[in-house]
Structure formats: structure tokens, C-alpha cells
BAFI-3210 file (N, C-alpha, C; in Angstrom, 3 decimals, decimal comma, padded with zeros to 6 digits):
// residues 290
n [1|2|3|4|5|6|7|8|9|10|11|12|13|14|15|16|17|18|19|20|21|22|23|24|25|26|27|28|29|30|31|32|33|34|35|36|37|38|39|40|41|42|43|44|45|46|47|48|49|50|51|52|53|54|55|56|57|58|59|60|61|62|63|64|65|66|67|68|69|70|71|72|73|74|75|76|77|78|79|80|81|82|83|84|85|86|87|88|89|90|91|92|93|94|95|96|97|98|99|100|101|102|103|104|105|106|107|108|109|110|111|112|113|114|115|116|117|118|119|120|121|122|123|124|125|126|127|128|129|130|131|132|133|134|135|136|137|138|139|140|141|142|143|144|145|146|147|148|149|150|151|152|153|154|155|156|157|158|159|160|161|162|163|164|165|166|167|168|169|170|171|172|173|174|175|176|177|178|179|180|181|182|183|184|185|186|187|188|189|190|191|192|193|194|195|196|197|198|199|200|201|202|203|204|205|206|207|208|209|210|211|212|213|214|215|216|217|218|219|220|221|222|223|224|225|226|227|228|229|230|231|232|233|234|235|236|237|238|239|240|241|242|243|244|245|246|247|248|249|250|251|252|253|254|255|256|257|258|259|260|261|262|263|264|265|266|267|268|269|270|271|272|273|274|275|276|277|278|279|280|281|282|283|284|285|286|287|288|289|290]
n.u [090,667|091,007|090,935|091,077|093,445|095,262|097,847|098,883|096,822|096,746|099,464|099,451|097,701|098,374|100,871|099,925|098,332|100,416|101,614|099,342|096,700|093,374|091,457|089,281|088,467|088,272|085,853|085,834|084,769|083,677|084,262|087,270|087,623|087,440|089,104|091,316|091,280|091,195|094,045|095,746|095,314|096,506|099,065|099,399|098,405|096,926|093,680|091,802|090,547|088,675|086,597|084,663|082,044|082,026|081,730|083,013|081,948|079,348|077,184|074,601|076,063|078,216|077,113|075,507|077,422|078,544|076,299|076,295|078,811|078,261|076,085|077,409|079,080|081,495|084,742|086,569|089,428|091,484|090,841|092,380|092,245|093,019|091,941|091,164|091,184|092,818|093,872|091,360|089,407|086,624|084,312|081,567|080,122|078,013|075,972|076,317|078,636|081,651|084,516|086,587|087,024|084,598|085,157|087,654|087,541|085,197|083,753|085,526|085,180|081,997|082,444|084,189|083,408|080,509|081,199|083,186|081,392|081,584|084,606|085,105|084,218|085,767|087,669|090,530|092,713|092,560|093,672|094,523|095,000|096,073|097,636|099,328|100,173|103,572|103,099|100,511|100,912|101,716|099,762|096,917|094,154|091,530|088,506|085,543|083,024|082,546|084,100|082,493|080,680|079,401|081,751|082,962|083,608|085,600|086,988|088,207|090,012|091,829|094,696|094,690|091,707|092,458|094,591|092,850|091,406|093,210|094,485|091,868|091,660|094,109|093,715|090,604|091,592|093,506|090,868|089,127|091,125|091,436|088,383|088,385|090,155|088,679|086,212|087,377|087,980|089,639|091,199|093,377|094,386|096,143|097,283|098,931|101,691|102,585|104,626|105,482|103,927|104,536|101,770|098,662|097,369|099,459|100,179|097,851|098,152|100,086|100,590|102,514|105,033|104,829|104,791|105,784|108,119|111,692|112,724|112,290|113,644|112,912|111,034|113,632|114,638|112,956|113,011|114,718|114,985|112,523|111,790|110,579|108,572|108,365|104,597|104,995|106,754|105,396|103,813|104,754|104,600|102,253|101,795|103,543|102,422|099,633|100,719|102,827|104,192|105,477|104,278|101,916|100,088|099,661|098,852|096,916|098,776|101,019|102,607|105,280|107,437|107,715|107,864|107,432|105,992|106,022|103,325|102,215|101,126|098,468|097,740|097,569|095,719|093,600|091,480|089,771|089,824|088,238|085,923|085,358|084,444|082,258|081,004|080,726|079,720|077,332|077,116|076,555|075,058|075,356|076,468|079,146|078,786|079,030]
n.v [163,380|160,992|157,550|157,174|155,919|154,833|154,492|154,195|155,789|157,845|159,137|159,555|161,461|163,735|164,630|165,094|167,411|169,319|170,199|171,922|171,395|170,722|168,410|165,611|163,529|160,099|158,212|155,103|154,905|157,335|159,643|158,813|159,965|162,735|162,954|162,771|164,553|167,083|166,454|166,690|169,300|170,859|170,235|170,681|173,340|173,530|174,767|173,417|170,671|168,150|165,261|162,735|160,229|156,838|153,882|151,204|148,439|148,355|148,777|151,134|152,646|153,928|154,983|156,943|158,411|159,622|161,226|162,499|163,761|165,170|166,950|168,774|170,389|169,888|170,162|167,215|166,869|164,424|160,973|158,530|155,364|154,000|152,264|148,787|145,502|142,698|139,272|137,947|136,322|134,265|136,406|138,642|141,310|143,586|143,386|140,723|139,961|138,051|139,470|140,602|140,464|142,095|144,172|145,424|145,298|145,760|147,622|149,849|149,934|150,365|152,979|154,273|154,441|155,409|158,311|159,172|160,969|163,197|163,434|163,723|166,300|167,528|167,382|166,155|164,002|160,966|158,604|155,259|153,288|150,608|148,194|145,582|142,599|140,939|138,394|137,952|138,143|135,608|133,822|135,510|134,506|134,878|133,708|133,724|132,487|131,157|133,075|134,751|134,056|131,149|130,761|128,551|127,813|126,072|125,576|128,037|130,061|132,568|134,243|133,509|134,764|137,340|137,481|137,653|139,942|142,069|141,565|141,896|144,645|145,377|144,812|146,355|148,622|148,592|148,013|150,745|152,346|151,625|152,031|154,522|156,018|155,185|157,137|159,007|160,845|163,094|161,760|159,845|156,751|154,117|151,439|150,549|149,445|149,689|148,512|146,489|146,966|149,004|148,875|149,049|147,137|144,974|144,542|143,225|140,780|139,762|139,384|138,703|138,685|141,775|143,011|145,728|145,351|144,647|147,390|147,662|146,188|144,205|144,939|146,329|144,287|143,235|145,094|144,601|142,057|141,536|143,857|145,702|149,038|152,187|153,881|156,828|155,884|154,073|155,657|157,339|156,753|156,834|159,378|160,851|160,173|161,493|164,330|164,638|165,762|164,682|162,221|162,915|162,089|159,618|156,269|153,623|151,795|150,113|150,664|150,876|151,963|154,546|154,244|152,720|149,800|145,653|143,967|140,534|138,681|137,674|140,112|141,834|140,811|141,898|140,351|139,389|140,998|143,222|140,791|140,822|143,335|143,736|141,525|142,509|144,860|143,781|142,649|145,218|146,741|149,233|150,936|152,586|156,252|158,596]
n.w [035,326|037,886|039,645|042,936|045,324|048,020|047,189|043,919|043,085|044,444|044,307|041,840|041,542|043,171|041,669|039,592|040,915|041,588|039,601|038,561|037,629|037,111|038,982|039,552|041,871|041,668|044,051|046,036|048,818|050,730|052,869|052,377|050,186|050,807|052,518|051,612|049,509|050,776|052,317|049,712|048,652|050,780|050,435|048,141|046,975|045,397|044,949|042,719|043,257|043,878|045,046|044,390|044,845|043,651|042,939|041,762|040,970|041,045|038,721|038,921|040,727|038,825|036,920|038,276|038,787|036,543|035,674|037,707|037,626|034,377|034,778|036,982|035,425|034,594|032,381|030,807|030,301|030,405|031,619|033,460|034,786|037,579|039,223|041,018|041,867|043,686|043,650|044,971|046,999|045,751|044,596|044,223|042,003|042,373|040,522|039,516|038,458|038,329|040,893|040,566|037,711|037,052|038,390|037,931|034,901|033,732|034,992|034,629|031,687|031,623|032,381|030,903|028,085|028,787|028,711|027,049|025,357|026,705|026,926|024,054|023,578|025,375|024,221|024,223|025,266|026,148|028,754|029,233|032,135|033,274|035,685|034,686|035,306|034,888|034,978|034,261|031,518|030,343|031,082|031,361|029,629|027,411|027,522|025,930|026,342|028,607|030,776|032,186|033,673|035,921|037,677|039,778|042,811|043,416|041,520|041,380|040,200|041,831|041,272|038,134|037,762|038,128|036,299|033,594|034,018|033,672|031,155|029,720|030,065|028,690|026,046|025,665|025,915|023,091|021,401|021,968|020,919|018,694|017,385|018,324|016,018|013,865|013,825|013,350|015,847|018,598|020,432|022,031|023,613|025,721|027,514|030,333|032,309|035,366|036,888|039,605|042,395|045,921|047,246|049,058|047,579|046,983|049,665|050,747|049,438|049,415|052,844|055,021|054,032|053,438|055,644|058,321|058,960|060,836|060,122|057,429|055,917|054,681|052,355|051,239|050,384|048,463|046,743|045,553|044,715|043,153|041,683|043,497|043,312|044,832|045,117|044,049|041,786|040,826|039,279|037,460|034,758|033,792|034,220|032,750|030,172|030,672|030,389|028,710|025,682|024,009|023,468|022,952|020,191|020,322|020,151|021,097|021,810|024,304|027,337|028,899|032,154|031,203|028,124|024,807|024,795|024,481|024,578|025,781|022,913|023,033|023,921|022,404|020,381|017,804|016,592|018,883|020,784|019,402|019,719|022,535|023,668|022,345|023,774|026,083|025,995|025,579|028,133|029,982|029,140|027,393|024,722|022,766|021,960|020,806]
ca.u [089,993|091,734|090,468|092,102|093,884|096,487|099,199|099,446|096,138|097,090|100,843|099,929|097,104|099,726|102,309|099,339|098,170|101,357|101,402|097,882|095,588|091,878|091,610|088,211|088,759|086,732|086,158|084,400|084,411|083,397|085,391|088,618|087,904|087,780|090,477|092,024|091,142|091,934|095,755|096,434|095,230|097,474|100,296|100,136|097,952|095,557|092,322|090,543|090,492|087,231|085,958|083,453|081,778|082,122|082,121|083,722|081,875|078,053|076,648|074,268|076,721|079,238|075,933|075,190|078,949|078,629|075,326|076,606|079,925|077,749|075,212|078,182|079,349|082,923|084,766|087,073|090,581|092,405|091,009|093,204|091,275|093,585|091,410|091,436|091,397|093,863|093,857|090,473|088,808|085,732|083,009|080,826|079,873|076,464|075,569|076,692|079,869|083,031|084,874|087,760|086,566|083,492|085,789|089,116|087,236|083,553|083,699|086,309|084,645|081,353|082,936|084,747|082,285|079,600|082,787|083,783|081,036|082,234|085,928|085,120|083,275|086,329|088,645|091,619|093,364|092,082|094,623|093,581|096,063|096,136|098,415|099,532|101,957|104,110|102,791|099,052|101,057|101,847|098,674|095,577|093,810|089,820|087,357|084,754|081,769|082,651|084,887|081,909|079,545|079,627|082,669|082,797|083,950|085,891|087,975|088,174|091,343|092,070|095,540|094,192|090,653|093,431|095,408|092,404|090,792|094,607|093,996|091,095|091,916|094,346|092,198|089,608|092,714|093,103|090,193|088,802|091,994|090,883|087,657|088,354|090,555|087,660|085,603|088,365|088,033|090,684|091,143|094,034|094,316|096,928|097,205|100,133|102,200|103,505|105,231|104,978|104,174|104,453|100,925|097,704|096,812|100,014|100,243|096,954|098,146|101,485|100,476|103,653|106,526|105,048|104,668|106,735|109,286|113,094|113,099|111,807|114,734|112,212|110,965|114,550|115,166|112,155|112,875|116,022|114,372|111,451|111,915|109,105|108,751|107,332|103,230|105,127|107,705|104,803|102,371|105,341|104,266|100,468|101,784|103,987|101,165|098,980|101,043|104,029|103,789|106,274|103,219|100,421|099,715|100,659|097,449|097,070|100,158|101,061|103,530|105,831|108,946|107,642|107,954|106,365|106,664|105,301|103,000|101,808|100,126|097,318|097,552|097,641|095,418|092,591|090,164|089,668|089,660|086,593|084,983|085,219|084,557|080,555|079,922|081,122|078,392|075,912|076,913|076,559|073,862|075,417|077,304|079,819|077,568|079,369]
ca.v [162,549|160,126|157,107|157,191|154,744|155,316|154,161|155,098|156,875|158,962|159,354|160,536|162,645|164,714|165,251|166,427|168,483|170,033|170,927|173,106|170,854|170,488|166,813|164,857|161,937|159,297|157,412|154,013|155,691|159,142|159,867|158,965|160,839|163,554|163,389|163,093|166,760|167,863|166,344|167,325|170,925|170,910|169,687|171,636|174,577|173,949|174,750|172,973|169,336|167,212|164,008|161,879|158,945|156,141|152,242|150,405|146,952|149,092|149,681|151,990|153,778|154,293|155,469|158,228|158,984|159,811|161,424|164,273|164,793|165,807|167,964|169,874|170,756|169,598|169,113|166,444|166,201|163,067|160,295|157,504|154,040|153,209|151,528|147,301|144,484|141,680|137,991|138,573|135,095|134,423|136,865|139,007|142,488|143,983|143,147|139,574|139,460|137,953|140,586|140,980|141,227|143,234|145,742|145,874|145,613|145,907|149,129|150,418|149,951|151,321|154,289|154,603|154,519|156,911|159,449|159,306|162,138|164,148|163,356|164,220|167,640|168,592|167,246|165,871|162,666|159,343|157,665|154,504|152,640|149,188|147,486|144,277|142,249|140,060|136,898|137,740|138,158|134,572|132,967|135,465|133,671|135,232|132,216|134,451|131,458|131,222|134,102|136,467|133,897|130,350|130,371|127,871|127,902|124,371|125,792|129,574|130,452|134,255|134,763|133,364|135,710|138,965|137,993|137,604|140,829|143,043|141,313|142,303|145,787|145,766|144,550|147,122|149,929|148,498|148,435|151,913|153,080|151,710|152,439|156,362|156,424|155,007|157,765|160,461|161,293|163,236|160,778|159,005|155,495|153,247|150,896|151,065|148,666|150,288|147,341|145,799|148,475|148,685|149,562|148,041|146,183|144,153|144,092|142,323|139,667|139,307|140,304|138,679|139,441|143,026|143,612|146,797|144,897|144,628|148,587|148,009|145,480|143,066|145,649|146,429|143,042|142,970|146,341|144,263|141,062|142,237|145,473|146,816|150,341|153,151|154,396|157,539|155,459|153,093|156,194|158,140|156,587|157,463|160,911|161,176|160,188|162,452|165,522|165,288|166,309|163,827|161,032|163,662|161,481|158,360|155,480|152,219|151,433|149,753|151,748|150,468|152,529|155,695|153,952|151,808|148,503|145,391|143,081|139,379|138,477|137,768|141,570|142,492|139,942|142,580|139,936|139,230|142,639|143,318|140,179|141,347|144,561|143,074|140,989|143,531|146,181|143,526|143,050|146,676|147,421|150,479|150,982|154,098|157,037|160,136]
ca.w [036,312|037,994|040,414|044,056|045,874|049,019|046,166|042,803|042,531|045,316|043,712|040,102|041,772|043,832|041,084|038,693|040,902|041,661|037,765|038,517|036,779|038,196|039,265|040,380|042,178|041,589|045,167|046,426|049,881|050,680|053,688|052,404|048,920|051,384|053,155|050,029|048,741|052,309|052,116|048,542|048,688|051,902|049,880|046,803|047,502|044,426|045,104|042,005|043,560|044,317|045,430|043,652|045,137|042,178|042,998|040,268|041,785|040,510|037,219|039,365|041,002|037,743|035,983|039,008|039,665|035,314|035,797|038,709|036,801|033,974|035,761|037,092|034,104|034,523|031,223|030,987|029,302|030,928|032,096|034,252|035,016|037,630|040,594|041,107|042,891|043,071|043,888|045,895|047,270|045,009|044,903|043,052|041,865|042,813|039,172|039,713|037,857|039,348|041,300|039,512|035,779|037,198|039,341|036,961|033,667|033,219|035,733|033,588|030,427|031,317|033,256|030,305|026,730|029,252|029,114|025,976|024,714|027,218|026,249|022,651|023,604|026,169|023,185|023,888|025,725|026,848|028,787|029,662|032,935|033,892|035,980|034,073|036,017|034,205|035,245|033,208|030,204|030,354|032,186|030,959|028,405|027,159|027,334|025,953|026,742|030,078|031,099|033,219|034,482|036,423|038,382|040,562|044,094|043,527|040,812|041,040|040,384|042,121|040,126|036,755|037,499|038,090|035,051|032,685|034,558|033,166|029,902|029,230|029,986|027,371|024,686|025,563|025,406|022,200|020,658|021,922|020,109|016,764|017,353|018,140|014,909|012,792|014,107|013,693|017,228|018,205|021,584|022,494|024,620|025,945|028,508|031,537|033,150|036,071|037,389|040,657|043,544|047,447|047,314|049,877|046,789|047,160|050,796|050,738|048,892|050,739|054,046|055,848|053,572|053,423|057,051|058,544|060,333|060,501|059,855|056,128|055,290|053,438|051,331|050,320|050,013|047,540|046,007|044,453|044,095|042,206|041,272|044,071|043,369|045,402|044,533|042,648|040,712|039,774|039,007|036,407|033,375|033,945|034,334|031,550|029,466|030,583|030,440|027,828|024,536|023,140|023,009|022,469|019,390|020,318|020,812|021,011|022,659|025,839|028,196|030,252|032,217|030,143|026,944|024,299|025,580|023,960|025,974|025,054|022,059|023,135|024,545|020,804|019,362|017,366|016,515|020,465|021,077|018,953|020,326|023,967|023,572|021,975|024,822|027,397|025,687|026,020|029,854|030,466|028,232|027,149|023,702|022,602|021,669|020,599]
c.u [090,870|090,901|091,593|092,284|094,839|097,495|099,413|098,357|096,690|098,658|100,270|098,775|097,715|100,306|101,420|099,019|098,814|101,479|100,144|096,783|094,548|091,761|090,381|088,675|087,713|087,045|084,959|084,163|084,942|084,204|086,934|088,933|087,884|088,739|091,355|092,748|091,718|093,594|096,096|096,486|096,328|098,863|100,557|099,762|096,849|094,435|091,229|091,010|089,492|086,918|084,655|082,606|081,366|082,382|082,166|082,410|080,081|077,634|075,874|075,099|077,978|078,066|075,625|076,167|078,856|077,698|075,915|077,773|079,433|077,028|076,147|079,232|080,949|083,734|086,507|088,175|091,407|091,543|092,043|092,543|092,723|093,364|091,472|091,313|091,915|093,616|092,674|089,889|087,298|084,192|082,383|080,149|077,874|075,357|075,818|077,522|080,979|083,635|085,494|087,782|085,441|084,448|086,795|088,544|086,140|083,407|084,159|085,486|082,908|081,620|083,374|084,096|081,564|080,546|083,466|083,017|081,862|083,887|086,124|084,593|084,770|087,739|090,274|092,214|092,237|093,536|094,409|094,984|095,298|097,376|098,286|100,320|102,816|103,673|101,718|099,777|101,156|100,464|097,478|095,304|091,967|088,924|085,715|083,248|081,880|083,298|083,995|081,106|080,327|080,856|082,328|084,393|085,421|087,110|088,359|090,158|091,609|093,156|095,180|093,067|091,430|093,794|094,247|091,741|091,730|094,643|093,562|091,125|092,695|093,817|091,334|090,283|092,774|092,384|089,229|089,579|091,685|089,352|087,358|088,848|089,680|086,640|085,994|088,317|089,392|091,146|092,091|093,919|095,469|096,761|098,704|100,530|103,292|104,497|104,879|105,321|103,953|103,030|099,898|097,427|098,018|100,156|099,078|097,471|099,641|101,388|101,591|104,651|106,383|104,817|106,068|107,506|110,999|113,660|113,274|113,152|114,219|111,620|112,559|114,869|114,085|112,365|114,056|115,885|113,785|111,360|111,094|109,567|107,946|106,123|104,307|105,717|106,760|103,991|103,162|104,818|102,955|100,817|102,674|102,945|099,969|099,067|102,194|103,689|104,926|105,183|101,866|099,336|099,429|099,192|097,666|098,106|100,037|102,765|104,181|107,433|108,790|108,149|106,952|106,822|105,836|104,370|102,446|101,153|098,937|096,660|097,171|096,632|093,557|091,165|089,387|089,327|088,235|085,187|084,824|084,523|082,682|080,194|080,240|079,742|077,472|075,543|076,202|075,364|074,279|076,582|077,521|079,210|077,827|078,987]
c.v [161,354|159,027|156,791|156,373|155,695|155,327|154,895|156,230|158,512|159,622|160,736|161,600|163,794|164,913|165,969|167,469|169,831|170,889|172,134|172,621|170,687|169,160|166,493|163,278|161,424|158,095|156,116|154,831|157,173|159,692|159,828|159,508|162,262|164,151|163,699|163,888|166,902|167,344|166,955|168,655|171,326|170,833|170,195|173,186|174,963|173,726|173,906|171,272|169,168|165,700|163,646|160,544|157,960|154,629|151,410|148,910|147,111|149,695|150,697|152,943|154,265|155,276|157,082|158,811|160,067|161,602|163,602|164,838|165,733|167,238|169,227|170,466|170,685|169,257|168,287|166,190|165,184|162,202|158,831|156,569|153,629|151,948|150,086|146,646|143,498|140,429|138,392|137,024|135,742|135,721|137,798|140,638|142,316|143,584|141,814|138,895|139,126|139,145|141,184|141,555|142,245|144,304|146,347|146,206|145,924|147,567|149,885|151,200|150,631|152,808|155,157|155,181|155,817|157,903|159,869|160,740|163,512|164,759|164,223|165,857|168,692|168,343|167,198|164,218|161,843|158,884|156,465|153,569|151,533|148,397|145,865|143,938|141,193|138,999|136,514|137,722|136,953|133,370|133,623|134,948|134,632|134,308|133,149|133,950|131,672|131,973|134,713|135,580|132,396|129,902|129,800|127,824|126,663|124,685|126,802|129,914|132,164|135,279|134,805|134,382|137,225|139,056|138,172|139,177|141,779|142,641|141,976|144,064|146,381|145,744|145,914|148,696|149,759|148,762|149,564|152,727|153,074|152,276|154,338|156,920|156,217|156,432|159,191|161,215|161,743|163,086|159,616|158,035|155,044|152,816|151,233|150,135|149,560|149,716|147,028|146,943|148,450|149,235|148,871|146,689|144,272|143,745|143,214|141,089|138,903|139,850|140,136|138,871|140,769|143,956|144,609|145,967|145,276|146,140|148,726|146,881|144,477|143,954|146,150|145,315|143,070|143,668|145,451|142,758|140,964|143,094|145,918|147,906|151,233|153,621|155,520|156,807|154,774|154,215|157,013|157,675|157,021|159,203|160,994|161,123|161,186|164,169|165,797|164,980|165,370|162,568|161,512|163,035|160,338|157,263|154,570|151,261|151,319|149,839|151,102|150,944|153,908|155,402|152,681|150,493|147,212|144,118|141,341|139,325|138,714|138,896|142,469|141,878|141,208|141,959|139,416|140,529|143,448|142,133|140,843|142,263|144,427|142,477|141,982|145,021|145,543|143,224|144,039|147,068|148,073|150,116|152,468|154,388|158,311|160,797]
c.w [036,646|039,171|041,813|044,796|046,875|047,805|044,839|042,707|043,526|044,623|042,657|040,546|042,325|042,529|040,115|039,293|041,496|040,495|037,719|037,946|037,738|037,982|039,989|040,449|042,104|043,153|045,694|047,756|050,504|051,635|053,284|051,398|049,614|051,817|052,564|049,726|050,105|051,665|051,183|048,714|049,797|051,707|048,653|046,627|046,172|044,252|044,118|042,251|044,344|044,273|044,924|043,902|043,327|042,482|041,890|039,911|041,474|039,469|037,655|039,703|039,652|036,972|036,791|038,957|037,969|035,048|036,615|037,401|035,421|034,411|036,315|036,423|034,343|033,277|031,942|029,571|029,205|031,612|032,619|035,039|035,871|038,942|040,127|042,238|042,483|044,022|045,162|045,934|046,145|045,580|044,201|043,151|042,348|041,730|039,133|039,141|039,074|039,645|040,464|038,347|036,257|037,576|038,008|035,389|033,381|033,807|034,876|032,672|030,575|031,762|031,756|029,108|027,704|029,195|028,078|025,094|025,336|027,032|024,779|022,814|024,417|024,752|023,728|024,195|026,808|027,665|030,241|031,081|033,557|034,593|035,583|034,487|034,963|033,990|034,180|032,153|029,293|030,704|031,782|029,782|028,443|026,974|026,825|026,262|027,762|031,185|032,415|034,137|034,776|036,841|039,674|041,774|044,251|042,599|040,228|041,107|040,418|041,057|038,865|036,765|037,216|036,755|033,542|032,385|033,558|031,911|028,917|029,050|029,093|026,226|024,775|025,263|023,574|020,811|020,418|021,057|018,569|016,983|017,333|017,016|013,815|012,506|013,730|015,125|018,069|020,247|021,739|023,534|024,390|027,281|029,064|032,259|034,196|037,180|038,921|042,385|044,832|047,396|048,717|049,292|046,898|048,382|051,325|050,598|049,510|052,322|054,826|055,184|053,172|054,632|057,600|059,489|059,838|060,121|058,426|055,479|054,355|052,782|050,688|050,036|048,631|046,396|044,731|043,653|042,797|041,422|042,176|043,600|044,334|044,593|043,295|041,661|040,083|038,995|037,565|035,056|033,013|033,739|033,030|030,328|029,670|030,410|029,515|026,855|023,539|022,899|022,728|021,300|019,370|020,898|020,441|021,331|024,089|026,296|029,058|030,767|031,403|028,741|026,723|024,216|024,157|024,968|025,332|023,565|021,860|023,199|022,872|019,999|018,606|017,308|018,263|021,026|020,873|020,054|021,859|023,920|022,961|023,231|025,733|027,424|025,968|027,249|030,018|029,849|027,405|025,599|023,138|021,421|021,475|019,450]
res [x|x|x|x|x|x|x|x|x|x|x|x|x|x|x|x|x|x|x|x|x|x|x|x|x|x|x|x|x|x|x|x|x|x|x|x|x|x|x|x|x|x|x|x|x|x|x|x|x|x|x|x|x|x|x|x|x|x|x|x|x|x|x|x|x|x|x|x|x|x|x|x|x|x|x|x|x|x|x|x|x|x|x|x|x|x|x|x|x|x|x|x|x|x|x|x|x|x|x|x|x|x|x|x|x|x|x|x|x|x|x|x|x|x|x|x|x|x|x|x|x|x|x|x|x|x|x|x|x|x|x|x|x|x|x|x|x|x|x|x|x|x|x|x|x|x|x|x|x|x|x|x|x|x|x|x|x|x|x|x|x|x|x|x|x|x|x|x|x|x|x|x|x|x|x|x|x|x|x|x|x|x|x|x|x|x|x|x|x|x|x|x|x|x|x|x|x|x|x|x|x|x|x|x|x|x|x|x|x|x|x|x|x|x|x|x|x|x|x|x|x|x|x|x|x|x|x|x|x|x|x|x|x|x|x|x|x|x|x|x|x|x|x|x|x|x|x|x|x|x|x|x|x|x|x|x|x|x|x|x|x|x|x|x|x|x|x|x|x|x|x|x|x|x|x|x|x|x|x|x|x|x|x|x|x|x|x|x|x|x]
***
């Protein structure tokens, strides 16, 4: 299962399902999870690809999107968390969390725990992807008092909400990892830095130094700056993880470049990890149930 985007989701969904694997997209809107399946099948010629309506931004809809995939008895050997939103002006999930931590992490995380029986029943890999940019590694911090609720308009900070949002996503990679080994669950996790990608997500946030002009000369200018990469180059590590047998074992590790990278401290810190990972169940309601 993977979640679809024009960029990477769309990337690592193509190259798996070049490989022959059956792939459900998970989509906020239904039309373009359509079109989707239409292009791919068009482009690889394998019939087992489907569209899923799934809004990250809805404990209702994560709960229904959970609900059908059950019902149609789909099992499930890979999941890939790799939908988001980035530096987004203040505003708030349907549930009334800030966007950011609601969309990037809370979505995640219940998408994720409801999924996990099913995970354990189809038996094999978790693999959990987050884009972490450099910057959060330096700048997210977990305020676990004040982290989900009363952000104020006056001193919302969009970058600081992103980097705490990619954070948290490691932490919760993390501590699903210890948590599945406590269990013996035979369920791998890691998080994914797939570095900084020409995707919508960034052209949002740079809309004039990523505008098509000059015949693409400021994207190569960036490509050397930055490193930009193209959706596939950012999506290879997601796919290596989900399909090579040299990390088949391999959990609790954070990925970056198709290797085991290491990411902040904080990114590592266990007792944080646990804490989150409590209030986040008592957001959601829901706590892992296999």
C-alpha cells in the first residue's frame, strides 16, 4: 500500500508496479486516485492496481478508508506512509489538530496501529517513510504540553510546525519498531529521508524559484545547489526497502541514500518516543491491538 502524490508517491508506485506487485493507493481525492490506476496500468500493464479514497486530515475517513480495505479482503505486505504537507499557513484538521502534526503524523499513526493486525496476519514488512529535511533535524523539538493544541495565529511558526510534524514521525518509526520486537512480531519499520525533491510539495513553498522558466535552468541551478532530486531519485530508498532482501531484517533504522543513516538525537531519543507515542493513542483514541 502506498499513499499517492504526483511526486514520490506516484514514483515508487510506478517502479513497484513495474516489479508485478498489487498496489492500493491510498488517495485524498478520488478522481486523481483514478487517473492514477488509469496511467500506471497504461505504463506497466499490471492489472492488480486500485484507488482508495483516504484523507490523512480525518480520523473518520482513515477509520472508513481501514474499514473497506478490510471488507475487501486485501492482505497487506508493505506499507509506505508517504503523503504530507509542508510549511502550510495555520490551520486545522477536521479533528481540530494543527495541520501539519494532524496530516504528517497523527494520520500516519492511526492509519498505521488500525493496520498493523492486518500487517501481522499478511506477515511481513512495515516500512514506515517520512521525508525529514535537514533543517527539522536541527529545529524539531517535542513540547509534549503544548505540541497538538493552542497554536496561536501570532506565533505559529509553519517551518518549526513541519519540522516537529518529521520528528515526530521518526519517533513513532521508532518506537513501533521496539514495540513490534517486544511482541515478536515479525514486522519491520524505518523511517526515510529522501532528501529534498522537485515535487508540488516543494513548489508550493517556493513557488517563484520553482517556476518553469529559463528552460528549467533554475532547477539545475538548484539540482547543484541543494541536491534537488527528481520524484524517482527521491522515491529509491522507499523502494529498496520495500523490495530488497539485503534489509529484510533490518528495523528501527532511519534510511537515507539507500542506507542506514543517522538522524538527530532527538530523532533517537527512546524515552520521547514512548511518551509521544501515549499521548498520540489518547488523541486518536485507538491503541495497537494485534
Amino acid at each position: 500500500m502506498c499513499f499517492f502524490s504526483p511526486g514520490i508517491g506516484k514514483a515508487t508506485a510506478l517502479e513497484l508496479a513495474k516489479r508485478g506487485m498489487a498496489i492500493t493507493l491510498a488517495c485524498r481525492n478520488v478522481e486523481s486516485g483514478s487517473n492514477a490506476v488509469r496511467e500506471l496500468i497504461s505504463l506497466t500493464g499490471n492489472q492488480s492496481i486500485r484507488s482508495m479514497q483516504c484523507d490523512l486530515a480525518s480520523f473518520h475517513s482513515i477509520r472508513k478508508f481501514v474499514d473497506e480495505y478490510r471488507r475487501a479482503g486485501y492482505p497487506l505486505h508493505v506499507l509506505i506512509n508517504n503523503a504530507g504537507v509542508m510549511a502550510c499557513p495555520l490551520d486545522f484538521t477536521r479533528d481540530g489538530f494543527e495541520m501539519q502534526f494532524g496530516t504528517n503524523h497523527l494520520g500516519h499513526f492511526l492509519l498505521t496501529i488500525l493496520l498493523m493486525e492486518l500487517l501481522h496476519s499478511s506477515a511481513t514488512k512495515l516500512r514506515y517513510s517520512t521525508c525529514d529535511l535537514n533543517f527539522s533535524n536541527k529545529r524539531g523539538t517535542i513540547a509534549l504540553i503544548d505540541l497538538f493544541k493552542n497554536f496561536s495565529i501570532s506565533v505559529y511558526n509553519p517551518w518549526l510546525a513541519y519540522a516537529q510534524s518529521k520528528l515526530a514521525n521518526c519517533l513513532f518509526s521508532l518506537e513501533l519498531s521496539r514495540q513490534c520486537e517486544s511482541l515478536n512480531l515479525p514486522i519491520t519499520c524505518n523511517s526515510i529521508h529522501p532528501g529534498i525533491v522537485d515535487t508540488k510539495l516543494i513548489r508550493h513553498v517556493f513557488p517563484g524559484a520553482m517556476a518553469d522558466t529559463s528552460e528549467g535552468k533554475v532547477r539545475s541551478i538548484l539540482r547543484k545547489l541543494i541536491g534537488l532530486r527528481s520524484p524517482l531519485e527521491g522515491a529509491q530508498t522507499a523502494i529498496h526497502l520495500a523490495t530488497s532482501d539485503e534489509v529484510e531484517f533490518v528495523t528501527g533504522q532511519y534510511f537515507k541514500n539507500c542506507c542506514v543513516a543517522k538522524p538527530s538525537s532527538q530523532a533517537m531519543d527512546k524515552t520521547i518516543a514512548r511518551k509521544l507515542w501515549q499521548v498520540c493513542e489518547e488523541l486518536t483514541g485507538d491503541k495497537l491491538n494485534v
